[in-house]
GUMI-507033 format. One line per field, with one value per residue: residue in one letter; x, y, z of N, C-alpha, C in turn; residue number from 1. Coordinates in Angstrom, 2 decimals. Each point is the difference from the previous one (the first is absolute). Layout:
<atoms>
residu = c(a, ...)
n.x = c(X, ...)
n.y = c(Y, ...)
n.z = c(Z, ...)
ca.x = c(X, ...)
ca.y = c(Y, ...)
ca.z = c(Z, ...)
c.x = c(X, ...)
c.y = c(Y, ...)
c.z = c(Z, ...)
num = c(NUM, ...)
</atoms>
This chain:
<atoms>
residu = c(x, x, x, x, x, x, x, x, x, x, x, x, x, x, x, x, x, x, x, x, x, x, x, x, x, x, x, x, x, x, x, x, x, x, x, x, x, x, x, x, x, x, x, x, x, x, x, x, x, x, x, x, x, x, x, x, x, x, x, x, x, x, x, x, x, x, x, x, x, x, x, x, x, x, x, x, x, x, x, x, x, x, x, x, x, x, x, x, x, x, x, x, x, x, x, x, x, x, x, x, x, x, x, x, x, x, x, x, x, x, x, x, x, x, x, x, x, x, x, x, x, x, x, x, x, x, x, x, x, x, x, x, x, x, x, x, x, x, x, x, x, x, x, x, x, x, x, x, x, x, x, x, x, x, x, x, x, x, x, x, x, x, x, x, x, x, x, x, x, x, x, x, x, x, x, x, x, x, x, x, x, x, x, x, x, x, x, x, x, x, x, x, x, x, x, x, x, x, x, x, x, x, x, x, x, x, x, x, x, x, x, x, x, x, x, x, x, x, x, x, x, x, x, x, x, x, x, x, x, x, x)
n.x = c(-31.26, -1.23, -0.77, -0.98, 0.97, -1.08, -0.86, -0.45, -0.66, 0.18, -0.31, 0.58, 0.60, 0.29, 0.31, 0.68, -0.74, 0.76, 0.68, -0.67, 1.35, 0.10, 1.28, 0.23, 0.87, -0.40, 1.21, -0.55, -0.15, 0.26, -0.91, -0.05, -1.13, -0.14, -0.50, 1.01, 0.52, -0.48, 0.62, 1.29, 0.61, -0.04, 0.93, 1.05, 0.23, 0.11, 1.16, 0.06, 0.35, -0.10, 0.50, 1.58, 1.36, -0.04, 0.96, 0.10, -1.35, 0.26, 1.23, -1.11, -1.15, 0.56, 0.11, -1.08, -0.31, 0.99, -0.47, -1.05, 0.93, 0.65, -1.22, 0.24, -0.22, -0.47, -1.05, 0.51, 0.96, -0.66, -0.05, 1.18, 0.41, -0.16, 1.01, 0.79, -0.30, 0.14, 0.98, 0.76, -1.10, 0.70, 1.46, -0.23, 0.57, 1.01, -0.06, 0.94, 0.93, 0.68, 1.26, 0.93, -0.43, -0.12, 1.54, 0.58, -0.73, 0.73, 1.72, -0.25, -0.85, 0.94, 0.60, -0.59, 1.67, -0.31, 0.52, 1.36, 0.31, 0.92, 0.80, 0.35, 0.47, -1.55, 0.43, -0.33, 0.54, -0.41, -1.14, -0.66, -0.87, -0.73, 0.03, -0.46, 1.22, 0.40, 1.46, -0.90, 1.13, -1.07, 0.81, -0.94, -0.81, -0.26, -1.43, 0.71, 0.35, 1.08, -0.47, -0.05, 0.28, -0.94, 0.53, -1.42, 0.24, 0.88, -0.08, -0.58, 1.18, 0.60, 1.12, 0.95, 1.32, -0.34, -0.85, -0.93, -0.22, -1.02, -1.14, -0.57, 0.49, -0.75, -0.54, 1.01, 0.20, 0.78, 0.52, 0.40, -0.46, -0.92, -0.82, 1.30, -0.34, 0.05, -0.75, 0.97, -0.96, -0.73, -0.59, -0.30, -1.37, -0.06, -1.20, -0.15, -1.08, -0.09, -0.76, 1.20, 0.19, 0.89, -0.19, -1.34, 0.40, -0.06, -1.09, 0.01, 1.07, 0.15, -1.46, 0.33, 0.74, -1.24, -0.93, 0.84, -0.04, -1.03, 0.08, 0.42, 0.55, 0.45, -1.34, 0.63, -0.39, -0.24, -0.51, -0.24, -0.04, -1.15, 0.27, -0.98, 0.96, -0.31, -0.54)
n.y = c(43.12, 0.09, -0.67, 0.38, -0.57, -0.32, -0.73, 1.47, -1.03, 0.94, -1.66, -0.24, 1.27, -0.49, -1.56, 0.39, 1.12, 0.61, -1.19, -0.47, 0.28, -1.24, 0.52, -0.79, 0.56, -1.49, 0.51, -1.53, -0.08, -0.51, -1.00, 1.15, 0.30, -1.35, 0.57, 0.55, -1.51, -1.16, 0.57, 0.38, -1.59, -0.30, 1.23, -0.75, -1.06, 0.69, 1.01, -1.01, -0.35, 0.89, -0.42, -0.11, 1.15, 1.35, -0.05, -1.21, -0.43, 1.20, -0.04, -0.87, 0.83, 0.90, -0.72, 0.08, 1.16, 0.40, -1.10, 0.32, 1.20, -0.99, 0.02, 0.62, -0.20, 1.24, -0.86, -0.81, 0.87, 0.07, 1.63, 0.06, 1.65, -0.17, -0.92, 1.08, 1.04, -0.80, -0.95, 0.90, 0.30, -1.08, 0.47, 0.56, -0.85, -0.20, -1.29, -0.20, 0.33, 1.07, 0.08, -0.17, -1.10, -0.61, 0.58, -0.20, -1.03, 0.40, 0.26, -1.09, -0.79, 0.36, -0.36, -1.90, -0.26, -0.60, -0.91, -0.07, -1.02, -0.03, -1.73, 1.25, -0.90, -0.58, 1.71, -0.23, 1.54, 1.02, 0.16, -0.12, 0.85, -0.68, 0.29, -0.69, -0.82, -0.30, 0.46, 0.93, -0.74, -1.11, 0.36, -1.02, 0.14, -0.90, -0.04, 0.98, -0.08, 0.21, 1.23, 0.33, 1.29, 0.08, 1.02, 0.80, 0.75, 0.84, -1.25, 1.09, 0.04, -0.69, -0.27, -1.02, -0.45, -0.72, 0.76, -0.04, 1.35, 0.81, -1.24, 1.18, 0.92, -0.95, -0.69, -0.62, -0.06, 0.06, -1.47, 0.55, 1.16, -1.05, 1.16, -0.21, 0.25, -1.30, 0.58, 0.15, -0.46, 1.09, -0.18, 1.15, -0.25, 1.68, -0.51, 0.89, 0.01, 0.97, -0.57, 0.06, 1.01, 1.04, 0.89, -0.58, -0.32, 1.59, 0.38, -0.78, 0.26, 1.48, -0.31, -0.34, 1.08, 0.84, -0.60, 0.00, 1.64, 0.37, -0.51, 0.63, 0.22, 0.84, -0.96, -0.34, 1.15, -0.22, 1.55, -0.60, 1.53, -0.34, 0.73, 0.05, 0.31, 1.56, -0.11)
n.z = c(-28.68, -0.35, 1.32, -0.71, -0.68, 0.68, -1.39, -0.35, -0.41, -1.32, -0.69, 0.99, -0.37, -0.67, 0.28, 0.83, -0.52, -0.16, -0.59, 1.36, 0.66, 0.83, -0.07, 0.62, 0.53, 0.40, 0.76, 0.07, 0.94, 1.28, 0.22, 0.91, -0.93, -0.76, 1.71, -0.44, -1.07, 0.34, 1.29, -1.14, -0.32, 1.51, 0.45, -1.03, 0.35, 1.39, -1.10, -0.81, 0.87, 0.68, -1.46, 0.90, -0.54, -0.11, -0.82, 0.78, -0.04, 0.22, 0.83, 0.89, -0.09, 1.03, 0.46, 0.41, -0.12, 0.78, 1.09, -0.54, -0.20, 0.61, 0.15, 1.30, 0.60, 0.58, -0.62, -1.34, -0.77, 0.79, -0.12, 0.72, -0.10, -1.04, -0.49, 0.45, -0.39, -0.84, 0.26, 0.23, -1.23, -0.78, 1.00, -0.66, -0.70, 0.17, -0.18, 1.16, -1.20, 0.46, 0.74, -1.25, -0.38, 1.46, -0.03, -1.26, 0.76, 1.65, -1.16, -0.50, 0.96, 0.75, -1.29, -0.08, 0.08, -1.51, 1.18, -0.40, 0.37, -0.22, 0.14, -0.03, 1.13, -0.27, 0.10, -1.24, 0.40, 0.13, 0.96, -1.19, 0.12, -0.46, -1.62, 0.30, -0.43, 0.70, 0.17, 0.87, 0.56, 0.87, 1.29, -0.51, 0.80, 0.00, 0.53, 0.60, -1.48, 0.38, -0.82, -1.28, 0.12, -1.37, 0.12, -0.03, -1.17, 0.54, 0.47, 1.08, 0.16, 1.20, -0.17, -0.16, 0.20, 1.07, 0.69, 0.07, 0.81, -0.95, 0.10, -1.10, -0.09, 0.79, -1.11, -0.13, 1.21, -0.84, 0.14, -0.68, -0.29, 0.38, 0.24, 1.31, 0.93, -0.54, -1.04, -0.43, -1.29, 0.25, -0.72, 0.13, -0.64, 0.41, -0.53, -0.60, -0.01, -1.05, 0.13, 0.83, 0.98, -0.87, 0.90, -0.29, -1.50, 0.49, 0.28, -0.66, -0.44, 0.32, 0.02, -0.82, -0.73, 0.96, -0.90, -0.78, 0.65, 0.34, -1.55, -0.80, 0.91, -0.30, -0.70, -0.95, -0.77, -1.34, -0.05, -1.33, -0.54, -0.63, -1.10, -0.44, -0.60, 0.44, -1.39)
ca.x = c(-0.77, -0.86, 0.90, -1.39, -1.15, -1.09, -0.16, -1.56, -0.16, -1.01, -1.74, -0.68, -0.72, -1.02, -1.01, -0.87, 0.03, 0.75, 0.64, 1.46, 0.57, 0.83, 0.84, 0.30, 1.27, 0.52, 1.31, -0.27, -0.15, -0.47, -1.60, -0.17, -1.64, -0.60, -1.79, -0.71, -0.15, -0.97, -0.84, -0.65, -1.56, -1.02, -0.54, -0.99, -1.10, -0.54, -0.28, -0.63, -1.30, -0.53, -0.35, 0.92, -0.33, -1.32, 0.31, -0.07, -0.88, 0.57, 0.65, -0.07, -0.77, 1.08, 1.19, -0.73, 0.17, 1.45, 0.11, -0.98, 0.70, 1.01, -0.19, -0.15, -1.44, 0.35, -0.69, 0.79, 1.06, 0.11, 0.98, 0.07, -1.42, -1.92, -0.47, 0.11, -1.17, -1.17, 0.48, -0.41, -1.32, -1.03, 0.44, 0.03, 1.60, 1.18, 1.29, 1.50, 0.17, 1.21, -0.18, 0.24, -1.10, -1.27, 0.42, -0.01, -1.21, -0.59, 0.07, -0.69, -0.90, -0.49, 0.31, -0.41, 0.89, 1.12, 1.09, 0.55, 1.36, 0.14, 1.00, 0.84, 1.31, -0.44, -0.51, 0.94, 0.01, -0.88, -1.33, -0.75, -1.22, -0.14, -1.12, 0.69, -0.05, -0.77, 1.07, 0.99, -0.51, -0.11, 0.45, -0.60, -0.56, -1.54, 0.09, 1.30, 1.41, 0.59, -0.11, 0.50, -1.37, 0.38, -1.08, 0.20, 0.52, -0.77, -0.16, 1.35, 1.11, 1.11, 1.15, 1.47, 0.73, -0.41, -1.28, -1.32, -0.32, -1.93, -0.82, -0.71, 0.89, -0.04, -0.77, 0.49, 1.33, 0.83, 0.96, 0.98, -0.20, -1.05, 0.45, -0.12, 0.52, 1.64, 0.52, 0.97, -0.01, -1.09, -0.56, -1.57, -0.72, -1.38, -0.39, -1.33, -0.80, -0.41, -1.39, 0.48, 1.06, 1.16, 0.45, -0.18, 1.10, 1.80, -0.58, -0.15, 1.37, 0.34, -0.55, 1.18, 1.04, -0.50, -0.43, 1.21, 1.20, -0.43, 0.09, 1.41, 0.45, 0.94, -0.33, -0.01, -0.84, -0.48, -1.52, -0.02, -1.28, -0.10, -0.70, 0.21, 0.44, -0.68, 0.39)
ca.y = c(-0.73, -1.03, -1.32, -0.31, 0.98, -0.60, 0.97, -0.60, 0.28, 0.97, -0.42, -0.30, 0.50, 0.14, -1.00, 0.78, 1.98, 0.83, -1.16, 0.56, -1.29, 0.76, -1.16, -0.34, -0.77, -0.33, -1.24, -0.42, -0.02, -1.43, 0.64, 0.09, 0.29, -0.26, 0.29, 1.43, -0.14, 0.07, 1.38, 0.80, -1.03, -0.28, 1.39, 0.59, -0.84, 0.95, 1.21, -0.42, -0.11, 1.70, 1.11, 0.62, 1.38, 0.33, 0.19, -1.10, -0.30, 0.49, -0.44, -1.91, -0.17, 0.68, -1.49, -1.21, 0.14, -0.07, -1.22, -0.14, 0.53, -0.81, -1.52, -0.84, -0.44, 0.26, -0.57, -1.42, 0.33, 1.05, 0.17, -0.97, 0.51, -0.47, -1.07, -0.48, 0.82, -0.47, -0.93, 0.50, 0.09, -1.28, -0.89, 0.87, 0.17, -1.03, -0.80, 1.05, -0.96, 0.14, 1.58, 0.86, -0.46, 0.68, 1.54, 0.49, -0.49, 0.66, 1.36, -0.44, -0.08, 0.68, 1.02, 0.11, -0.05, -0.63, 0.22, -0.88, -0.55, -1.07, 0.14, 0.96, -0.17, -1.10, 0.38, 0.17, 0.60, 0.66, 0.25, 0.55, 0.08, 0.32, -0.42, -1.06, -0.69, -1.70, -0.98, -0.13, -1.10, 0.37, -1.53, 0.04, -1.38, -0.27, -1.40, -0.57, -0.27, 0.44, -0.02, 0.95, 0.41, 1.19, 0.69, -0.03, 1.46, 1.38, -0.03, 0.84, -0.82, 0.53, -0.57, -0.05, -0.17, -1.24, -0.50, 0.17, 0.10, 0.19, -0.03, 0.15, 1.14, 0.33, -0.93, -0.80, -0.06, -1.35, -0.69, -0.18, 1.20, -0.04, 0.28, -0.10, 0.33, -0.41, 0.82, 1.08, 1.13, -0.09, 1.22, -0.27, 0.97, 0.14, 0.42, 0.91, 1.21, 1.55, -0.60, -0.06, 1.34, -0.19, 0.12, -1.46, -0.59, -0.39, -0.83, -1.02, 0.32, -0.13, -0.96, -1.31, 0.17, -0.06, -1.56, -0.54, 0.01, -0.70, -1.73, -0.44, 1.31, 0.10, 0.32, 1.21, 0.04, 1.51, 0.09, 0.98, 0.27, -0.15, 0.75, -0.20, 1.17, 0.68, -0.73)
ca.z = c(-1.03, 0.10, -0.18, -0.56, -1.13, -1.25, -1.06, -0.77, -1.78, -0.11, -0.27, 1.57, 0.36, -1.06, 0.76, 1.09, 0.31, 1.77, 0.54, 0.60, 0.94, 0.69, -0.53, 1.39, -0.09, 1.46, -0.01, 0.94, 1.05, 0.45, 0.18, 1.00, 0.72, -0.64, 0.13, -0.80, -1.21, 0.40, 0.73, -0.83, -0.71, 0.71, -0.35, -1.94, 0.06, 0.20, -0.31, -1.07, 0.41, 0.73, -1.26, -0.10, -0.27, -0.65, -1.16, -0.08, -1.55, -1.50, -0.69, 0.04, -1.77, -1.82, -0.11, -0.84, -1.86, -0.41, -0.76, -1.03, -0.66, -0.75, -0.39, 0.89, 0.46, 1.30, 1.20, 0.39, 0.83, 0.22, 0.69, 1.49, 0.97, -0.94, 0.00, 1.64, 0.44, -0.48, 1.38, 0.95, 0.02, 0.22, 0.60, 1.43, 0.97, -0.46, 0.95, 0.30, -0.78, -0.28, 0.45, -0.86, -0.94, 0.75, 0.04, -0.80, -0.59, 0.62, -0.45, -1.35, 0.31, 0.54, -0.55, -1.23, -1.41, -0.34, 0.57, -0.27, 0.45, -1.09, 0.40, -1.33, -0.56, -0.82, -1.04, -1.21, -0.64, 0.39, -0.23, -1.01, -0.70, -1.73, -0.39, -0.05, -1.62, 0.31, 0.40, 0.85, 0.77, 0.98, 0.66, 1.10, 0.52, -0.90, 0.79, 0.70, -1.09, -1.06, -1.66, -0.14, -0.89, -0.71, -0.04, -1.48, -0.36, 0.44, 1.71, 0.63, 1.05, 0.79, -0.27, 0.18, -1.27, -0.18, -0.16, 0.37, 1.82, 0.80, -1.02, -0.22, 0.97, 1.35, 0.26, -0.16, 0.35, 0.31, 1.40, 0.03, 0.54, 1.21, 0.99, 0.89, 0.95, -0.37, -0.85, 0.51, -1.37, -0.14, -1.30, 0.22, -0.71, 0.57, -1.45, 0.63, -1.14, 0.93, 1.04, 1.35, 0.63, 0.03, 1.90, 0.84, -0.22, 0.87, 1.23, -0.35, -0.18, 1.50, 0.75, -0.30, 0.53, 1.52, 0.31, -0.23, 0.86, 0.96, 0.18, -0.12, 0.37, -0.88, -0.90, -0.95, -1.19, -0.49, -1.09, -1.08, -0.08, -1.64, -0.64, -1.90, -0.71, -0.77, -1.11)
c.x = c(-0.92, 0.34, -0.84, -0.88, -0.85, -0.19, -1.45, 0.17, -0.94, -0.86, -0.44, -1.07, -1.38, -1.19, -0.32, 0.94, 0.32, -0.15, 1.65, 0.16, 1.10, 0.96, 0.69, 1.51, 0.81, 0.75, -0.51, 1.10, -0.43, -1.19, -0.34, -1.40, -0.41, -1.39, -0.45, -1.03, -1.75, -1.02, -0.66, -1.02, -1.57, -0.77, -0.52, -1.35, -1.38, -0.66, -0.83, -1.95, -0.56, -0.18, 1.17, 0.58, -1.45, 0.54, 0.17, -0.72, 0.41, 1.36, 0.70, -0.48, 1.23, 1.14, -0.81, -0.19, 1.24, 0.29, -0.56, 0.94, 0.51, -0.63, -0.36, -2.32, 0.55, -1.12, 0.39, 1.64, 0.18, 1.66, 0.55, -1.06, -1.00, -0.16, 0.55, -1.27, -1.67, 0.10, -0.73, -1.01, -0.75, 0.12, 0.18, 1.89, 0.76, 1.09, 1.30, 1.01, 1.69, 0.04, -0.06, -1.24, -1.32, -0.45, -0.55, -1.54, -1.48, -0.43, -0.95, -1.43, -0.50, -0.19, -0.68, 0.65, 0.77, 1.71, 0.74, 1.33, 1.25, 1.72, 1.34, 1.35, 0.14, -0.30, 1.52, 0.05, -1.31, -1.37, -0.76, -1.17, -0.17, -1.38, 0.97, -0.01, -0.87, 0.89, 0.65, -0.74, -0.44, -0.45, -1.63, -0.88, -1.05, -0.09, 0.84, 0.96, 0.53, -0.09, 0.49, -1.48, 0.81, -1.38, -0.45, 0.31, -1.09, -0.38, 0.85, 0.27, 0.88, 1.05, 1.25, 0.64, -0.31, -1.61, -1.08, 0.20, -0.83, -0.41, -1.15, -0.18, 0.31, -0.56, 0.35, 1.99, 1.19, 0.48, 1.59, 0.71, -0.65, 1.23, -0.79, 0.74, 1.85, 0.67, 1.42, 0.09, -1.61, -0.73, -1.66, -0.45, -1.27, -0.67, -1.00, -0.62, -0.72, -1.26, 0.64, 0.44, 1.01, 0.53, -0.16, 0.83, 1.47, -0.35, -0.14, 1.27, 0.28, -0.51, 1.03, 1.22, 0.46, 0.30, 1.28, 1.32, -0.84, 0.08, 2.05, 0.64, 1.41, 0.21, 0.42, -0.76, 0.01, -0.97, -0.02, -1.78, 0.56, -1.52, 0.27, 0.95, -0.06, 0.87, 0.69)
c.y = c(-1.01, -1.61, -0.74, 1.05, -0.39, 1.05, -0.62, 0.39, 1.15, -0.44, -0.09, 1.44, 0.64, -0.65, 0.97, 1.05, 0.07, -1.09, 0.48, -1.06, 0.82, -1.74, -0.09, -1.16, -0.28, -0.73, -0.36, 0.39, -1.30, 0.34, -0.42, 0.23, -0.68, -0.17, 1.01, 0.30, -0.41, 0.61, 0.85, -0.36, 0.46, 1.31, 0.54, -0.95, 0.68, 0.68, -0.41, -0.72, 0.97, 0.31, 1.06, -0.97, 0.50, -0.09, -1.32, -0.22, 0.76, 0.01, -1.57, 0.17, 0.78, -1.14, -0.95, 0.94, -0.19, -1.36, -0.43, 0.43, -0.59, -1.66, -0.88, -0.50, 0.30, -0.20, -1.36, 0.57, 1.75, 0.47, -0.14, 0.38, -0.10, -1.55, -0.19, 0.62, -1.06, -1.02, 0.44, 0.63, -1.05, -0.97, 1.25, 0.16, -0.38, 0.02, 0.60, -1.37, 0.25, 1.76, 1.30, -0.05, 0.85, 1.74, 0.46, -0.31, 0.77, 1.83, 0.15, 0.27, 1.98, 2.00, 0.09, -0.07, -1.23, -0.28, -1.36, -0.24, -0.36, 0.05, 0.45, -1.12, -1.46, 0.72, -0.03, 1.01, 1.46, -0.49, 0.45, 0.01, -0.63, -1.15, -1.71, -0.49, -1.33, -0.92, -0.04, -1.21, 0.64, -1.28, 0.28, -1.75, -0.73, -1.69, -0.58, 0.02, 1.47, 0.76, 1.01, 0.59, 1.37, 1.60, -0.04, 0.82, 1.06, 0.13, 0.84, -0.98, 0.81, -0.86, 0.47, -0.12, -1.64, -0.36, 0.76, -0.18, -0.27, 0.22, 1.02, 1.20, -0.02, -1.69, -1.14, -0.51, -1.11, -0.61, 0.96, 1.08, 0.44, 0.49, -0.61, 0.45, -0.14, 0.80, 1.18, 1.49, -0.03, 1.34, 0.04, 1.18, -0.10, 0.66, 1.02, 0.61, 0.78, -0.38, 0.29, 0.92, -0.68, 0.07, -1.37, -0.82, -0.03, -0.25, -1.18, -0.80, -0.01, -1.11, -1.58, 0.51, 0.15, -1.49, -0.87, 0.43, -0.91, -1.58, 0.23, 1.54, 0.20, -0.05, 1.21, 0.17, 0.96, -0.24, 0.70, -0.21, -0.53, 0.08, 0.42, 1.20, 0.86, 0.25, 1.36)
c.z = c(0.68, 0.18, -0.94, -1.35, -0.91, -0.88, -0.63, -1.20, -0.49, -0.17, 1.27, 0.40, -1.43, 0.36, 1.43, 0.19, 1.68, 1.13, 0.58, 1.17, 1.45, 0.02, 1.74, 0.19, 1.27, 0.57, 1.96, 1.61, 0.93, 0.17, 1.65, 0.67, -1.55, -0.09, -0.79, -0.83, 0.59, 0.31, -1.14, -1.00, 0.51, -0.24, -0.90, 0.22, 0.01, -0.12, -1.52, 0.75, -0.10, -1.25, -0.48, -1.78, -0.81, -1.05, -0.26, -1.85, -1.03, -0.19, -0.63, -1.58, -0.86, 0.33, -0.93, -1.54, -0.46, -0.56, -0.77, -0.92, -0.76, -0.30, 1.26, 0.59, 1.41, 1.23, 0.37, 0.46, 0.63, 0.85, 1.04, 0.84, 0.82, 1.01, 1.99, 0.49, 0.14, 0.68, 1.56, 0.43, 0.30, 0.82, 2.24, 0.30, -1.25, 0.53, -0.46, -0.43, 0.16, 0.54, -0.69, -1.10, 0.46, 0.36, -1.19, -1.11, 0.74, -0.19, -1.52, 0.63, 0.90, -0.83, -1.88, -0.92, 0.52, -0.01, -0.55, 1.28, -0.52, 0.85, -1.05, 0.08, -1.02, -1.76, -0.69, -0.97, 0.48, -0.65, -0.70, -0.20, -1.35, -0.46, -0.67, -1.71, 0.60, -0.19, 1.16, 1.07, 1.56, 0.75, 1.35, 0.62, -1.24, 0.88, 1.02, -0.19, -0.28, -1.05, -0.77, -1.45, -0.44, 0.14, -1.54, -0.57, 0.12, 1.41, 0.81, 0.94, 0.58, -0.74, 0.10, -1.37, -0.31, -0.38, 0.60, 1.62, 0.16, -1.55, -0.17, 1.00, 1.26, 0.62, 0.98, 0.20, -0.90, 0.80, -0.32, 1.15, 1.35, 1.57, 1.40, 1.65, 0.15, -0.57, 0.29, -0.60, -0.20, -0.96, -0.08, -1.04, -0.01, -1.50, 0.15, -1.87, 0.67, 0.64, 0.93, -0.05, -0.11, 1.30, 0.38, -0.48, 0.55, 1.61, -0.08, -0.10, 1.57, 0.81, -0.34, 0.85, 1.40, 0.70, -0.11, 1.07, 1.30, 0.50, 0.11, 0.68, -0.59, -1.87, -1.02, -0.84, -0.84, -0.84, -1.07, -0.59, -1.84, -0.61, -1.78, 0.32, -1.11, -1.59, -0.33)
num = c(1, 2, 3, 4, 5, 6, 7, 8, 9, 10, 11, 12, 13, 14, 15, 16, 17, 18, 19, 20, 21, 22, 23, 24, 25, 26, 27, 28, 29, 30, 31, 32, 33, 34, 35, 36, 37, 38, 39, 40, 41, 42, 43, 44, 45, 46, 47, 48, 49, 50, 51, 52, 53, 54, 55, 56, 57, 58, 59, 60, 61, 62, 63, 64, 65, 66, 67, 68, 69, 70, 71, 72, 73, 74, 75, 76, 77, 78, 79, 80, 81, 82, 83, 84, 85, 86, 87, 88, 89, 90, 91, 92, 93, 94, 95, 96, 97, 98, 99, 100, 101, 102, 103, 104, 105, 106, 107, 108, 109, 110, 111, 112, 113, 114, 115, 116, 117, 118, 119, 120, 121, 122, 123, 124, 125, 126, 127, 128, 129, 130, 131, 132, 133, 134, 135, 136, 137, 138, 139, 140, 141, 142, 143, 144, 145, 146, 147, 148, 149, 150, 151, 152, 153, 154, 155, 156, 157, 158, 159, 160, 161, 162, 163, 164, 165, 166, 167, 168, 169, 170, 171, 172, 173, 174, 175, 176, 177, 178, 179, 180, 181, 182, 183, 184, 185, 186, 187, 188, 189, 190, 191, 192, 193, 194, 195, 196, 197, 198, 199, 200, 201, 202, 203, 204, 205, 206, 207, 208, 209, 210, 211, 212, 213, 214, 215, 216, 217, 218, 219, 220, 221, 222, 223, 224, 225, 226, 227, 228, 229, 230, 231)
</atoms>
């Protein structure tokens, strides 16, 4: 059995058609080459300069209708993507912030999808897709402080049995959940719409999971592919 079974709601894929994921499940290891994570930063860096992937713009614009979908303004919040891609356009680099953070931001950047972290043993209860009521709370910064904010209804969210992970599908991390190198329980999701080869998506996949025995040798993991189910 799965140590990890997220679940999507059927409106999730109503809001976006042949929305699919690769769900990633990792019980840490000591971290012995934490250059990895970097190296592989510097490389997407890179590879987003040069114009890599080609599929890069159309599937960044089918993330951005998706969020339009639901209410969101995806040039003020765009998808993580979107918004590392566009960094690193305007900024030539970005800075190496954490090993595991930088890996998996490096697999976001160099492949065009939207990648989440998130530390699973801070979660309460499995991972959910869904279109939110607008009660559910979500613990994040505002000014320095502390805060807590509600999505509004209909907003897609990640969540727990407690609250709100990631605002606004992909947008937006909570503190509570925030993964880091420390981490002993680690859960990652890679988000993809058909704009992308489905192949590059488990390349994409592999490229984390690669990246992860390398920093931690001994590392365990497993990968589940997810996908609407046929009605």
């Amino acid at each position: 059995m799965s140590k990890v079974s997220p679940s999507i709601a059927p409106e999730v894929y109503g809001i976006a058609p042949g929305f699919r994921a690769l769900s990633i499940y990792a019980q840490a290891a000591p971290v012995l080459n934490p250059h990895v994570g970097k190296m592989a930063l510097k490389e997407a860096c890179e590879a987003v300069l040069a114009g890599n992937p080609d599929w890069a713009e159309a599937h960044l614009a089918a993330w951005a209708e998706a969020f339009q979908g639901f209410g969101a303004k995806p040039k003020r919040t765009p998808c993580s993507a979107d918004a590392l891609r566009k960094r690193v356009l305007r900024d030539g680099t970005m800075p190496a912030l954490d090993p595991v953070v930088d890996l998996y931001n490096a697999v976001s950047l160099q492949y065009a999808v939207p990648v989440g972290g998130e530390n699973i043993s801070a979660y309460q209860g499995s991972p959910r897709l869904v279109v939110a009521k607008g009660t559910e709370p979500f613990d994040t910064v505002k000014e320095g402080e502390t805060a807590v904010e509600y999505p509004p209804q209909g907003e897609v969210i990640w969540c727990d049995d407690h609250g709100v992970t990631c605002r606004r599908w992909n947008w937006r991390q909570g503190i509570r959940t925030r993964l880091s190198v420390d981490a002993q329980e680690m859960w990652f999701i890679l988000e993809s719409l058909p704009q992308m080869p489905l192949e590059k998506l488990h390349e994409a996949g592999k490229m984390l999971t690669d990246g992860l025995e390398k920093m931690m040798p001994g590392l365990w993991f497993e990968v589940a592919f997810i996908e609407a189910q046929c009605q």
